[in-house]
N, C-alpha and C positions, 0 to 999 in steps of 0.2 A: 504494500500500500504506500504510497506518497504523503509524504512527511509534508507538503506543502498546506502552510497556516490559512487555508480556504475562507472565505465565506461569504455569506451573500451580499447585496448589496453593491458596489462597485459601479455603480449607474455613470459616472463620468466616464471610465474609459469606456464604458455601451457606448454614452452620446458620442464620442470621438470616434468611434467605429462606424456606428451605424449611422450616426448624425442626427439632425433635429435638436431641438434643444432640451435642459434636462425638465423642465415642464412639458414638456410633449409626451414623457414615457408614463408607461404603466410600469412599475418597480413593483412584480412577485417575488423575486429572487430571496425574500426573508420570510420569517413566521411571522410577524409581525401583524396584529390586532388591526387594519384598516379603517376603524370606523374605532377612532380614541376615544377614549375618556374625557367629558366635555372638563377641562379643566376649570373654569368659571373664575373670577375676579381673584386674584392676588394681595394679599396685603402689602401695600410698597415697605414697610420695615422689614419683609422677608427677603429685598434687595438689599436693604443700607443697612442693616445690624448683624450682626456674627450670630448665627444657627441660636437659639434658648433651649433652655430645659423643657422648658414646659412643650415647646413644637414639636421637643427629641420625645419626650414620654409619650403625647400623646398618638406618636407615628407608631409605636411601637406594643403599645396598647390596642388600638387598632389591627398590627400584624398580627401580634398574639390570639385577638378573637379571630379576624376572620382564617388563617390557619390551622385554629384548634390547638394551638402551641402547649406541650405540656407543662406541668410544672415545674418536672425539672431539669428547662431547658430554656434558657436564654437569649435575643435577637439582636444581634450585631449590624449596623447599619451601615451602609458602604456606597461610592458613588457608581452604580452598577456592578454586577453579579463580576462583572469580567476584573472588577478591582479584587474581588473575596478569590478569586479564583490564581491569581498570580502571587496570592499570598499564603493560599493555602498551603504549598509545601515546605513553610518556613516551619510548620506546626510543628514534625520531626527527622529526624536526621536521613538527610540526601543516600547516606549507604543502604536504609531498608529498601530501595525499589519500590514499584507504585506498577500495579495492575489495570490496566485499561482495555476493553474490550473493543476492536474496531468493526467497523464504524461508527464514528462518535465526533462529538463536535470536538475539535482540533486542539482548544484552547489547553484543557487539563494536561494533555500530554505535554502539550510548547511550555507550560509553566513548571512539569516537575522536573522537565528536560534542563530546563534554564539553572532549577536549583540542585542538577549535578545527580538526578535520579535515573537509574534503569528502568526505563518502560516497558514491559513485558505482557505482552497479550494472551499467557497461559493463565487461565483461572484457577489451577494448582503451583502457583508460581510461588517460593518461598520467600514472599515480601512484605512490607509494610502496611502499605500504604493500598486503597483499591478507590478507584471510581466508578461509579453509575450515572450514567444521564437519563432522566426515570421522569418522563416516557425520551426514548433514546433518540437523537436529531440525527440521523434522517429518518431511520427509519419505525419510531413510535415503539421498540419493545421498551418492556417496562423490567425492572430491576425484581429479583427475587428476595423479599427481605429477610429470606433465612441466608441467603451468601452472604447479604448485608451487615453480616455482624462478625467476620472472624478474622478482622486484621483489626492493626493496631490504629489506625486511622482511616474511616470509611467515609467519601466525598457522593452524598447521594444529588445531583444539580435537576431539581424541581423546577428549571426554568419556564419548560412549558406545562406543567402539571395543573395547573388552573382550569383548563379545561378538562379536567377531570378528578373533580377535587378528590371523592373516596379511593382512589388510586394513591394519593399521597402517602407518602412514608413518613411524615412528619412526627408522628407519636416515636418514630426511633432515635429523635434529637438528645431525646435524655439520656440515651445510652452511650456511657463513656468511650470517646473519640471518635464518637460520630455529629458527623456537619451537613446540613441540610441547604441547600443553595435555594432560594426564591428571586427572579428576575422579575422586576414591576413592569418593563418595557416590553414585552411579547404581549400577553392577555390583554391589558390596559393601553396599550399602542401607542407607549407614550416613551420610545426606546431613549430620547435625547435629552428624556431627563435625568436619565445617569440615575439611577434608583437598584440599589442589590439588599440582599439581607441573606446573613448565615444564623440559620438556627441550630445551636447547641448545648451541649454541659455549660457551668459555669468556669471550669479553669482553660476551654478554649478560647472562651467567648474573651477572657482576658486576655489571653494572647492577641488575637486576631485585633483587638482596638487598640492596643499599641503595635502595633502593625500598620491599623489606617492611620492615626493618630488625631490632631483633634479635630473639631468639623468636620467629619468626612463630607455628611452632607450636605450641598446648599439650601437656604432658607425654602427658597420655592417649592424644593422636593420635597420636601417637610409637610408642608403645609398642602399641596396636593395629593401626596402619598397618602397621607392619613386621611384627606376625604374623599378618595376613590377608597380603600379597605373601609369604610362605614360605608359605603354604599353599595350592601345587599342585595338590591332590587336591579341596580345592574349590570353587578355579575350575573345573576341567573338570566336578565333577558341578553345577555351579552352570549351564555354557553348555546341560549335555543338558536340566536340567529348563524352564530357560524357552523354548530352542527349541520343546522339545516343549506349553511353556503359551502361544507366541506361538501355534504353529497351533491348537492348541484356541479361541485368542480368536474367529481369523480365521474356523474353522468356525462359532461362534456368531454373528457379525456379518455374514458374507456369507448365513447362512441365514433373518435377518432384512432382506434386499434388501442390505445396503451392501454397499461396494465398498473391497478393499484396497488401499491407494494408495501404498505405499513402507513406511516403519518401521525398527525394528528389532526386537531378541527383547527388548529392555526395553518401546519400545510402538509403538501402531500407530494410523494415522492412515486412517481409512475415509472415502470420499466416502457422503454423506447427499443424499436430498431437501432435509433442511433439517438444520444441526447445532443449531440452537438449540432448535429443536422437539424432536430427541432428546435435548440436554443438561436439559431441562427436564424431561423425562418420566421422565430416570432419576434425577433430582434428586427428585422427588415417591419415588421408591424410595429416597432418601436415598445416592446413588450419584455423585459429583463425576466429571465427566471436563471436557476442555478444549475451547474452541473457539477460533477464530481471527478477528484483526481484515481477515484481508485474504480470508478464504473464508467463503462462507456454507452452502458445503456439507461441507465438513471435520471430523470428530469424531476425538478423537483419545483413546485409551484407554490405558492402562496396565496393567499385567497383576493379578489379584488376587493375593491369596494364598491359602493352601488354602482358610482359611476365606468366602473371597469368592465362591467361583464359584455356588452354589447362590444368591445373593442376587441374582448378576448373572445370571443363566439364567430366571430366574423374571421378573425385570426388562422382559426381554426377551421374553419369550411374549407 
């Protein structure tokens, strides 16, 4: 497999390829939530004043309910998931090795690589350290939570698990040297505002924030973080609409031959004759989706938004 730090998005060099400008494209190429979180009015001191206590608790209060955060486990606040994530192998020593099973998003390996770790894709491998991406990018499997417990530090990344909240592994945060990744940018579609959280024990949760150090996060995130988690009502009408816009995808892509090959309701990864032949033909429609270093048949799409779908239907005819 290719060691190349992939990922979606990259819409400039599309436009410099295919051309047109970067408002003209439809960008699938991510998982990313289409149809955000209406953010609503900002208080301007969460510009001009240094993060408070009281925005840090109550973001966090917040996490803990809608989560279901145990007791005894802890939420560590970070400027997206991809901060918790190049930190996490400082937690222990570079000689135990780290378990990672491929295909999986790129990050966790490039981060313990960096801290001097052996990656090893045996899951009888005699190492430290293991990660799960749960439900897995690209392709939607989900972690086994009896594997999830027999190394000395277990990385479970619930990036996209919103969409499927009772699948969460979260209740495992209380068990010693296990760290639960939550990403607010995917579900909530609000990836630029830098928002992560590591749910753990209490003596990681210390580690990992002198690690961030102070502020991780800015006032804004604070303050919109915590009122998309109290807002209940639309998460749930947020899980019916893309369920019901995942299988709308799938009918359009299985009815032009592909084949659906795991996913989630953020996106969906279809075997192709060829993905680059399709990645290019819907690029000529100025339509960004993703392929992969280690499949050549693999296309992976993301979901549009209202205004996408007529662009992508026609695409595909």
């Amino acid at each position: 497999m290719s060691e190349s730090r992939d990922h979606g998005g990259g819409l400039d060099a599309a436009v410099a390829q295919y051309g047109g400008a970067r408002a003209d494209w439809l960008d699938l190429s991510t998982g990313i939530n289409p149809v955000p979180y209406p953010v609503g009015e900002i208080a301007p001191e969460a510009w001009t004043a240094l993060p408070d206590h009281a925005a840090t608790e109550r973001l966090i209060a917040a996490a803990r309910t809608f989560w279901d955060v145990p007791d005894g486990a802890e939420i560590v606040l970070a400027p997206g998931a991809s901060a918790l994530i190049a930190r996490l192998p400082a937690l222990i020593p570079g000689e135990d090795g780290v378990y990672i099973r491929p295909p999986t998003y790129n990050e966790h390996a490039a981060a313990f690589r960096a801290a001097g770790f052996e990656v090893v894709a045996q899951a009888d491998a005699e190492v430290g350290a293991q990660v799960f991406v749960h439900p897995n990018n690209p392709d939607g499997r989900l972690a086994d939570p009896l594997t999830a417990l027999r190394r000395k530090l277990t990385i479970i990344d619930e990036s996209f698990c919103d969409v499927m909240p009772k699948a969460s592994l979260t209740p495992l945060a209380a068990t010693s040297g296990t760290v639960v990744l939550k990403s607010f940018g995917k579900f909530w579609g609000l990836a630029g505002l830098r928002l992560g959280f590591a749910i753990c024990a209490p003596d990681l949760a210390v580690k990992l924030r002198e690690l961030l150090g102070p502020w991780p996060v800015a006032g804004p995130a604070l303050q919109i973080g915590a009122r998309a988690l109290e807002d209940r009502d639309w998460a749930a009408a947020t899980r019916v609409r893309l369920k019901s816009d995942a299988t709308r995808l799938d009918e359009l892509m299985t009815g032009t031959g592909a084949r659906v090959v795991g996913g989630t309701d953020l996106f969906r990864p279809y075997d192709t004759y060829d993905a680059a032949a399709w990645q290019r033909r819907l690029a000529e429609h100025h339509i960004w989706s993703r392929i992969f270093p280690y499949s050549k048949t693999w296309l992976r799409l993301g979901l549009p938004g209202p205004e996408g779908w007529d662009r992508l239907e026609a695409a595909l005819r």
